[in-house]
Z-matrix of the N, CA and C atoms (Angstrom, degrees):
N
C 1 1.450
C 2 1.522 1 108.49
N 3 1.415 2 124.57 1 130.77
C 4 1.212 3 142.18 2 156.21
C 5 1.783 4 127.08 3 -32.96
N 6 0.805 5 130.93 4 139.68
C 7 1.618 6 137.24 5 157.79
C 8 1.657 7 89.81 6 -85.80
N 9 1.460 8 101.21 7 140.39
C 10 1.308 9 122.94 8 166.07
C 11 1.195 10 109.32 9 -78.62
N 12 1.754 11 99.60 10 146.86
C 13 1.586 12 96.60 11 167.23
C 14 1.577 13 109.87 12 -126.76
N 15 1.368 14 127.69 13 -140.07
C 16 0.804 15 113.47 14 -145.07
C 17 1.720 16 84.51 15 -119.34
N 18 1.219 17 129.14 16 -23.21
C 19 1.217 18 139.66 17 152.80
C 20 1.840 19 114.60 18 -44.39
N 21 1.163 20 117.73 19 -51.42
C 22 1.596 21 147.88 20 -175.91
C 23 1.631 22 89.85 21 -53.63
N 24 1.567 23 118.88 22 -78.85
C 25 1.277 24 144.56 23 175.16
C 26 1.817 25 126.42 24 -25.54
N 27 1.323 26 80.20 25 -38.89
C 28 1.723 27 120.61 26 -170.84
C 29 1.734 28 100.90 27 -81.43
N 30 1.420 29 101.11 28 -50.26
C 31 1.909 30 108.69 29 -175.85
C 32 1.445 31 93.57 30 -75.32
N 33 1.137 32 135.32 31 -65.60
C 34 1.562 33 142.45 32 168.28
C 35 1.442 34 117.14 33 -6.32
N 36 1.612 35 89.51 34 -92.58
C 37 1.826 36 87.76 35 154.58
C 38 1.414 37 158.54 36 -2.59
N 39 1.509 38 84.41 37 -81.38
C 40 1.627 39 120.03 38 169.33
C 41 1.975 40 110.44 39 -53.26
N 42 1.554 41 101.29 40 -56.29
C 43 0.910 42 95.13 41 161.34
C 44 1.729 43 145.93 42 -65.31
N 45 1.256 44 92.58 43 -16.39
C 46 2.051 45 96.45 44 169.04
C 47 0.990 46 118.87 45 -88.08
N 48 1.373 47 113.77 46 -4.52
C 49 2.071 48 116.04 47 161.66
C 50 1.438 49 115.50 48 -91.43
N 51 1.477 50 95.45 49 -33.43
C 52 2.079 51 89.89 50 162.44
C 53 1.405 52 91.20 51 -166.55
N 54 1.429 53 119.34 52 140.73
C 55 1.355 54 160.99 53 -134.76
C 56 1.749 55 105.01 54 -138.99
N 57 1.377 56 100.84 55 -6.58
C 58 1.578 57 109.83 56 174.28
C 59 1.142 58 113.75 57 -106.86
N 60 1.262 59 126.55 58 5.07
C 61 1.338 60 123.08 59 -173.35
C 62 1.421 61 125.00 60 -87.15
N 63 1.521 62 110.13 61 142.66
C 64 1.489 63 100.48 62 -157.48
C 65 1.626 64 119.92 63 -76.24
N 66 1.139 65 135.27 64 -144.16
C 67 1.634 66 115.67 65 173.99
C 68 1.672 67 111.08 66 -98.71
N 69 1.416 68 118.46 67 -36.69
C 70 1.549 69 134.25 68 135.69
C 71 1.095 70 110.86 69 -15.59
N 72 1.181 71 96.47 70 -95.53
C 73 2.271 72 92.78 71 179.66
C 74 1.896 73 104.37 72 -60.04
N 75 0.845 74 135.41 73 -23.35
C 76 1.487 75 111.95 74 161.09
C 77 1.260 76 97.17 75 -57.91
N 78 0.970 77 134.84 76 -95.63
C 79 1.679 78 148.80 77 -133.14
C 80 1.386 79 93.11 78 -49.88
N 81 1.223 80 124.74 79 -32.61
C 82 1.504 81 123.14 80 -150.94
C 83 1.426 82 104.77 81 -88.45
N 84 1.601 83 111.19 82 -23.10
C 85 1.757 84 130.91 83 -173.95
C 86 1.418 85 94.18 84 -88.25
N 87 1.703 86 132.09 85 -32.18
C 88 1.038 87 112.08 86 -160.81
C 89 1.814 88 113.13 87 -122.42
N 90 1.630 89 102.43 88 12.35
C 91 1.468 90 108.61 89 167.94
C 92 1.472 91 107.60 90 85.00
N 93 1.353 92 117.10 91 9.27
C 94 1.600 93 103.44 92 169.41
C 95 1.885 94 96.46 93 -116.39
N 96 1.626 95 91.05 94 175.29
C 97 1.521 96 89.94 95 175.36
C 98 1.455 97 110.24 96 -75.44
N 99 1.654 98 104.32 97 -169.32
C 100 1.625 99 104.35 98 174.76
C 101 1.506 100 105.84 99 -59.14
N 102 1.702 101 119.70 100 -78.61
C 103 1.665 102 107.86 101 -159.35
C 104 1.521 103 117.56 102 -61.29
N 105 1.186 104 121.16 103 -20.20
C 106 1.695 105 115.52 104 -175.11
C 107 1.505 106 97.45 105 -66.45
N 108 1.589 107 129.77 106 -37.99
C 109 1.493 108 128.97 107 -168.81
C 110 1.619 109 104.29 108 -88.54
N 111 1.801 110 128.57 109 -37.19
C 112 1.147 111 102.76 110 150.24
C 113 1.399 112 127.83 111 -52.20
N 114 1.001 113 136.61 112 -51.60
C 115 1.917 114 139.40 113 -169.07
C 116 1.821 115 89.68 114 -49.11
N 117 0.830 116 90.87 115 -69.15
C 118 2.179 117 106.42 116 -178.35
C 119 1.550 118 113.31 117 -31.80
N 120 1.931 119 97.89 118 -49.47
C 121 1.777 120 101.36 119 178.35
C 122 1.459 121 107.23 120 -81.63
N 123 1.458 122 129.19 121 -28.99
C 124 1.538 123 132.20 122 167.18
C 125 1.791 124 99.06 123 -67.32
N 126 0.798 125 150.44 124 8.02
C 127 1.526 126 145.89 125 165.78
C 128 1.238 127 124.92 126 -78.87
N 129 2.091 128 94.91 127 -65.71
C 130 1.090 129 128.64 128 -159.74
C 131 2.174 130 86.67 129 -72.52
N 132 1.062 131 128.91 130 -29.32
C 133 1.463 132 135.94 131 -163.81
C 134 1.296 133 91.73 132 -66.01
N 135 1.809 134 101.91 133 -70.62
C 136 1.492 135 120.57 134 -165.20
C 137 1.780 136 107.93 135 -47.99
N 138 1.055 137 120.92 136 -58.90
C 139 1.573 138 133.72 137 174.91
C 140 1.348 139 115.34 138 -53.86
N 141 1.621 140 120.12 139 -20.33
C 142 1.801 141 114.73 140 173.97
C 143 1.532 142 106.63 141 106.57
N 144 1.596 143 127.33 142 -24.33
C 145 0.918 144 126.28 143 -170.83
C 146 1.824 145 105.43 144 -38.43
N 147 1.381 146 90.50 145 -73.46
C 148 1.734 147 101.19 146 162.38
C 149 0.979 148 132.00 147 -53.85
N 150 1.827 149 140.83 148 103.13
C 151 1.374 150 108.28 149 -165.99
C 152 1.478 151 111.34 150 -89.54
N 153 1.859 152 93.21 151 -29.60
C 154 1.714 153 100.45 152 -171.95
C 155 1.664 154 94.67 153 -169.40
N 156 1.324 155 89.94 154 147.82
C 157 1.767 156 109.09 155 172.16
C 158 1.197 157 94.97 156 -96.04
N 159 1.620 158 114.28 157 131.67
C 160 1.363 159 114.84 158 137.59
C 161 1.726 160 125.59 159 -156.19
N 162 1.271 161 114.23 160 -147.04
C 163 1.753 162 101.30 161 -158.76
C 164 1.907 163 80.72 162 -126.90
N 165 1.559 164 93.04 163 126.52
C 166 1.310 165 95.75 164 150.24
C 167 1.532 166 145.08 165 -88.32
N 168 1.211 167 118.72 166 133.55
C 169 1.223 168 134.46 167 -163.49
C 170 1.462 169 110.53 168 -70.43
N 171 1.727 170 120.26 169 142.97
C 172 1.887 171 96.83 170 172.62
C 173 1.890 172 83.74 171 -102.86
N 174 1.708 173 90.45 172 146.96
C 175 1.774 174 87.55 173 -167.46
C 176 1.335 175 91.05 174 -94.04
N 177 1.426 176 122.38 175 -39.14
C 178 1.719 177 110.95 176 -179.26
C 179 2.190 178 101.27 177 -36.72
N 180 1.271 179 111.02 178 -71.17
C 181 1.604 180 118.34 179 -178.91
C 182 1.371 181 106.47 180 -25.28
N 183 1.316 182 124.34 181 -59.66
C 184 1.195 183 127.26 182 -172.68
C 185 1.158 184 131.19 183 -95.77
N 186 1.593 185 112.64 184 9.68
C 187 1.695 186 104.18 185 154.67
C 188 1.407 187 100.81 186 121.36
N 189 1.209 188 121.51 187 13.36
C 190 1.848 189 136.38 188 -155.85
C 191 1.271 190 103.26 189 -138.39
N 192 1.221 191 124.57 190 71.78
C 193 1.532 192 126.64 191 -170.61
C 194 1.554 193 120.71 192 -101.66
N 195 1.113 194 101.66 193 -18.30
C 196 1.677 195 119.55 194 -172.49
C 197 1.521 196 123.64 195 -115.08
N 198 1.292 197 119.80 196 106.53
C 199 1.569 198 126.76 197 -168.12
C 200 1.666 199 91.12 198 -108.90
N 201 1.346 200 94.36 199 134.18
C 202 1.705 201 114.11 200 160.76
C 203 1.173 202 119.99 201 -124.68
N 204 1.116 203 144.44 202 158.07
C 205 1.646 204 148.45 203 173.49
C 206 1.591 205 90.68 204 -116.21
N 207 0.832 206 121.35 205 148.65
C 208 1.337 207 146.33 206 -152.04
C 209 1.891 208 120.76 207 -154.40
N 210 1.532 209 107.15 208 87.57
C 211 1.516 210 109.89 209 -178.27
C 212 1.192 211 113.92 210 -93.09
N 213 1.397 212 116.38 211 136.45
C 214 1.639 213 121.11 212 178.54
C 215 1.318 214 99.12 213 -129.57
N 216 1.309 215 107.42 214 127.63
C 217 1.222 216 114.80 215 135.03
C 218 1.846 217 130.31 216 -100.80
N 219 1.843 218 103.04 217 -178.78
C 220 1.060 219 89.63 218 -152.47
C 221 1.709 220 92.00 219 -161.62
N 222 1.642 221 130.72 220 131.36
C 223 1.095 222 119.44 221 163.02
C 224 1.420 223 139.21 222 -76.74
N 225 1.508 224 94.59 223 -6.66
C 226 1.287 225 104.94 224 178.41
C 227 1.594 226 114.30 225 -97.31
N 228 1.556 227 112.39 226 144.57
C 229 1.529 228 103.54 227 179.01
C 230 1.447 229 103.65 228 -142.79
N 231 1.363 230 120.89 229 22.11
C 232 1.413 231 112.02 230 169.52
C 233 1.584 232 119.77 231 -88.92
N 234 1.324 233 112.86 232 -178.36
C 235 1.460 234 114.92 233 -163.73
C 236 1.423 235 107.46 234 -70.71
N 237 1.017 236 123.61 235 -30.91
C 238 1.854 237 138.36 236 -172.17
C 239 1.285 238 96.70 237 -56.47
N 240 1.345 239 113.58 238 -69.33
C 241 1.889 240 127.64 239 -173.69
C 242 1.755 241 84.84 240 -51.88
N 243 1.150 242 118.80 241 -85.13
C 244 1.740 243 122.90 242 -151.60
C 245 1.682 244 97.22 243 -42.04
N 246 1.172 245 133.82 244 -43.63
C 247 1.253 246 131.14 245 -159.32
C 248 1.790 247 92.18 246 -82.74
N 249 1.097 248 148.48 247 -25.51
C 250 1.129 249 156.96 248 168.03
C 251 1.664 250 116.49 249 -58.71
N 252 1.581 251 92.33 250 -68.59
C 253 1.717 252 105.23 251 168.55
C 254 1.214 253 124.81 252 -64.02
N 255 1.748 254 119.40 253 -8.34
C 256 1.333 255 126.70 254 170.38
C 257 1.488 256 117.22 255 -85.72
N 258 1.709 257 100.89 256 -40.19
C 259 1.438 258 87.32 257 173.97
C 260 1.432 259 130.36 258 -71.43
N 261 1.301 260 112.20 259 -19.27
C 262 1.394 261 135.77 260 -171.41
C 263 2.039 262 95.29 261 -79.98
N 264 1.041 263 136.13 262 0.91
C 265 1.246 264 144.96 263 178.46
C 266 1.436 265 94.95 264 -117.44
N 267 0.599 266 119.28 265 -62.10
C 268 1.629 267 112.61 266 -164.55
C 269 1.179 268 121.20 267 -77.27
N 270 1.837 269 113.72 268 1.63
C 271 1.208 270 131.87 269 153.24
C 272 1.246 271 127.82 270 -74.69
N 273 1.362 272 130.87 271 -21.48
C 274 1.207 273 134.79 272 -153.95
C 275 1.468 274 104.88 273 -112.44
N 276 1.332 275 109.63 274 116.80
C 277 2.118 276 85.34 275 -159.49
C 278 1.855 277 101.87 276 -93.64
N 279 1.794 278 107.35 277 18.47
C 280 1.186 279 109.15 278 167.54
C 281 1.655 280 117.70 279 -64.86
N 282 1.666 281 101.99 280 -20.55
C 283 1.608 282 116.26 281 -170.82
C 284 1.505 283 90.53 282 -72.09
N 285 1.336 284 104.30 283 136.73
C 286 2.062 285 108.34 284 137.70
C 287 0.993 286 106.92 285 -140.63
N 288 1.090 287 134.21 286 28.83
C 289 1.654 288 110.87 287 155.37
C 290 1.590 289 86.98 288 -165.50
N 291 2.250 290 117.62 289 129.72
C 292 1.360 291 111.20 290 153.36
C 293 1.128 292 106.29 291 -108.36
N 294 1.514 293 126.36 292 176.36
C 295 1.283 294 112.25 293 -164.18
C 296 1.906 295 86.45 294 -154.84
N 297 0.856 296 121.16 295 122.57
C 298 2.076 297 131.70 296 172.89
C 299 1.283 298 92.45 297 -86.10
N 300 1.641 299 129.52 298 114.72
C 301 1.386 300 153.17 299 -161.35
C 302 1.680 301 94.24 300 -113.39
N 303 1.580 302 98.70 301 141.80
C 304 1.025 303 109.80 302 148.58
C 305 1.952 304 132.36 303 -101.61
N 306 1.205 305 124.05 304 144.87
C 307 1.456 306 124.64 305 -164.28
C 308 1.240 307 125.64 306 82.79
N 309 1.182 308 138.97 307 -122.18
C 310 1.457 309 133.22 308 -169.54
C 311 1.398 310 138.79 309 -61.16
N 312 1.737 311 91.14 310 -43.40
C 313 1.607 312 129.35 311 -176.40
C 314 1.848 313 88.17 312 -99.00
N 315 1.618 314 95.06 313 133.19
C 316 2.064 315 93.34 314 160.63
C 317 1.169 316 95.52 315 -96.78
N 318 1.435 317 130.13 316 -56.57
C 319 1.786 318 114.64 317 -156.01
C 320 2.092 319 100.63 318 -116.69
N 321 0.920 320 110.71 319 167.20
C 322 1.025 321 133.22 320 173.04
C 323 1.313 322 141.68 321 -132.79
N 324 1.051 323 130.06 322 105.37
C 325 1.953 324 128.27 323 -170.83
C 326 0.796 325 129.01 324 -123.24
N 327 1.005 326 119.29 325 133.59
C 328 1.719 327 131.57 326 -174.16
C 329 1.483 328 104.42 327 -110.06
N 330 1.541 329 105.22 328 104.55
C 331 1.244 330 124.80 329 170.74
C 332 1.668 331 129.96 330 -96.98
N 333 0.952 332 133.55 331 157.74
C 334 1.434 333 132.29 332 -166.76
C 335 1.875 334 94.01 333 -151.56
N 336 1.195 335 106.30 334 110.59
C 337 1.415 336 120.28 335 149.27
C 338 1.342 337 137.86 336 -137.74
N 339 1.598 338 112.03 337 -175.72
C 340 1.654 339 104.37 338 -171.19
C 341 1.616 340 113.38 339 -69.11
N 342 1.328 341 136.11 340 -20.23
C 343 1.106 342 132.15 341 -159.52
C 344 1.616 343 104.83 342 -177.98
N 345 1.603 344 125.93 343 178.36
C 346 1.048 345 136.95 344 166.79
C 347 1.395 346 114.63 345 -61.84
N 348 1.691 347 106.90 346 -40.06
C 349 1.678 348 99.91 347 -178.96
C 350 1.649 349 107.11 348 -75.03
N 351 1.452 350 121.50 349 -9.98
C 352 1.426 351 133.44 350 -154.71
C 353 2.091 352 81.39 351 -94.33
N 354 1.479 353 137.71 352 -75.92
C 355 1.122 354 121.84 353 161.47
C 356 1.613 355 106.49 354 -21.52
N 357 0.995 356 118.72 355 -86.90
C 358 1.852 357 112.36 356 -161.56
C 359 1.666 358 117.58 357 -41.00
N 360 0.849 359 102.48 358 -29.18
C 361 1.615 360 115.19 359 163.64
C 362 1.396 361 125.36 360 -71.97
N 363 1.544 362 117.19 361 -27.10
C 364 1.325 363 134.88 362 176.81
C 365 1.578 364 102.35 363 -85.63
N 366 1.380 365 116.16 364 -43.70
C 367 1.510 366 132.21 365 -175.77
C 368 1.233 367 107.92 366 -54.37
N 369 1.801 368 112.06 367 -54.93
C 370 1.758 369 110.21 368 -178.43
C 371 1.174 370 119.30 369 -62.91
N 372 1.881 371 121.59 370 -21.56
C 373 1.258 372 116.86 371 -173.33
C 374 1.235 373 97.87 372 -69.51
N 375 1.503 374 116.88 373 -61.26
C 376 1.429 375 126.31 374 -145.70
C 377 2.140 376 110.25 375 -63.58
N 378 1.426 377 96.94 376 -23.97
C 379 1.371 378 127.37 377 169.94
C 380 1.849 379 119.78 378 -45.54
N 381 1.358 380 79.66 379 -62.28
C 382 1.727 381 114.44 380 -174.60
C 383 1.568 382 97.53 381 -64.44
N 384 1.049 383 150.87 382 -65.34
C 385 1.025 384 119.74 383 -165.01
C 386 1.813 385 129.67 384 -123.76
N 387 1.721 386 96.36 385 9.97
C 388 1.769 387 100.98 386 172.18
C 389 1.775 388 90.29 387 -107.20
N 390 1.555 389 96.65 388 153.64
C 391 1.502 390 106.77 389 -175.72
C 392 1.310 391 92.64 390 -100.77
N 393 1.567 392 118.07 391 118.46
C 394 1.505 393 136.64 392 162.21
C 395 1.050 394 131.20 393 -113.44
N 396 0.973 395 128.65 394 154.67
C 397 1.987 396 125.90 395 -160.15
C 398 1.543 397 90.72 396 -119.31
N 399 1.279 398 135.15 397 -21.66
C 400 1.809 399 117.69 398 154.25
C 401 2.094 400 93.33 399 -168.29
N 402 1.649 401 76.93 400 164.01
C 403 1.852 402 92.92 401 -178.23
C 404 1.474 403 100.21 402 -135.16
N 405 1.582 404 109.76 403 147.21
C 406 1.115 405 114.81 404 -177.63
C 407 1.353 406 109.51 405 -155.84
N 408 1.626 407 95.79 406 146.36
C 409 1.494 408 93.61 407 -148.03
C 410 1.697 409 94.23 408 -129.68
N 411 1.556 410 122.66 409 148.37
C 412 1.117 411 134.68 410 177.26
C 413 1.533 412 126.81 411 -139.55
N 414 1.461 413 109.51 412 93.60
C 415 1.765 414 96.06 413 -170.80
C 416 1.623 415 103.47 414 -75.42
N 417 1.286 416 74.16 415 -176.99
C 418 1.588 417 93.27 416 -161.79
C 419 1.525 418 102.95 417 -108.93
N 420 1.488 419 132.53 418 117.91
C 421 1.623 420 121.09 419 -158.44
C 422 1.664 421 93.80 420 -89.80
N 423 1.728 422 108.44 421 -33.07
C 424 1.560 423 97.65 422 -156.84
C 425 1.575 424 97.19 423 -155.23
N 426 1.445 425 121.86 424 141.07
C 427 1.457 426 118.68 425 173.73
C 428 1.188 427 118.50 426 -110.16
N 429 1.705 428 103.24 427 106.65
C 430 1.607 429 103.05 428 -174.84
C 431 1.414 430 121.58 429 -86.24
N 432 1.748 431 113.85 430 -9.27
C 433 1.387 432 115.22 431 177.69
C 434 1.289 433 102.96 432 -137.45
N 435 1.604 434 128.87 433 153.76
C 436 1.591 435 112.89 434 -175.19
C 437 2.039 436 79.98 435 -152.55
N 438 0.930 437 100.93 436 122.07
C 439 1.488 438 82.64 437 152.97
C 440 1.682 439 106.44 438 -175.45
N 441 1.439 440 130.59 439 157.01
C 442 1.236 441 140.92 440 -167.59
C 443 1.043 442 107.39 441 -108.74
N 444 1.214 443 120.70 442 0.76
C 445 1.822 444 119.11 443 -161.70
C 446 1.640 445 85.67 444 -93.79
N 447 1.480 446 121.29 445 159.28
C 448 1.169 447 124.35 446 153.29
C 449 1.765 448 117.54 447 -100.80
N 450 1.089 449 96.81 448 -162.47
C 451 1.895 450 81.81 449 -171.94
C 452 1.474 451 80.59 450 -126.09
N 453 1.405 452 107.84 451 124.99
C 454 1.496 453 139.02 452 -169.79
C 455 1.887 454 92.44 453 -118.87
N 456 0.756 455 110.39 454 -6.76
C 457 1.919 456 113.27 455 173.30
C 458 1.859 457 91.30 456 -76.56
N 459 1.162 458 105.76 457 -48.30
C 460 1.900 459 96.73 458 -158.25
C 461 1.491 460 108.30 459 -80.77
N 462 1.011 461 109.73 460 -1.92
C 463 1.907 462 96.46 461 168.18
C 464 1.879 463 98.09 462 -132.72
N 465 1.651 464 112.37 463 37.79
C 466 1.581 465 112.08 464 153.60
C 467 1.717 466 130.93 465 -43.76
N 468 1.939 467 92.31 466 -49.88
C 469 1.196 468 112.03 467 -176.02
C 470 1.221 469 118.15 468 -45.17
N 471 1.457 470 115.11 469 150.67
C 472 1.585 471 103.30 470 155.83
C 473 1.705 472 99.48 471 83.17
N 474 0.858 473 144.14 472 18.12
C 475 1.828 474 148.34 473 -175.08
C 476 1.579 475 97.59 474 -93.28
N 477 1.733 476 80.01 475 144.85
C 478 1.908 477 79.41 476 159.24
C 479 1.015 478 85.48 477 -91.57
N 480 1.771 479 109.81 478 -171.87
C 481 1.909 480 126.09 479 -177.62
C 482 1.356 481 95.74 480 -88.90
């Protein structure tokens, strides 16, 4: 695996503001020619940097208006339960994001459905078949920040060229 540079950083970027862009308009946004920034975007792919392009959806438009975060706890913490409670998450395509917490809360989810009765429907599944000792649930009234990009500015420092 590669050390990033500042070229690497630059395609990265470029790409989390638009993911459609051709290798031309990369190269051209990020100061190299076309093939040195293809070889660079075939790298950064091959190595994982990239996991996947894709198009975000607006969920209000499409029928997905209601985000909850969703805390579980749980007395159980061996591998049997987690491999159980994982599949049972990764079934539900209401989940997009679980998250293994440290302190109060063990897991965490970020759910997206059509409505309150659309959660309660998500709730009985997720209910029904992982054993939890309590669930807690928090909608979301308003989204003041949304974004997928990571911040590729805070680990600039320190690059080779």
């Amino acid at each position: 695996m590669h050390d990033l540079d500042k070229f690497d950083l630059a395609i990265l970027d470029a790409l989390q503001q638009d993911g459609t862009l051709s290798v031309a308009a990369l190269a051209e946004r990020v100061g190299l020619s076309s093939t040195p920034c293809w070889k660079r975007l075939r790298r950064l792919e091959d190595e994982g940097f990239i996991e996947q392009r894709v198009a975000i959806v607006n969920r209000a438009k499409v029928g997905l208006p209601v985000t909850v975060f969703c805390s579980v706890r749980t007395r159980e913490h061996d591998e049997k339960w987690l491999a159980r409670f994982a599949a049972v998450v990764l079934s539900l395509p209401e989940v997009q994001e679980v998250h293994r917490m440290a302190g109060d809360v063990d897991y965490l989810l970020k759910v997206v459905t059509t409505s309150i009765d659309g959660y309660d429907q998500f709730y009985k599944k997720l209910i029904k078949v992982s054993q939890l000792s309590g669930v807690s649930s928090a909608f979301s009234m308003e989204v003041i920040k949304s974004s997928t990009a990571l911040p590729l500015g805070l680990i600039s420092h320190g690059l080779s060229a």
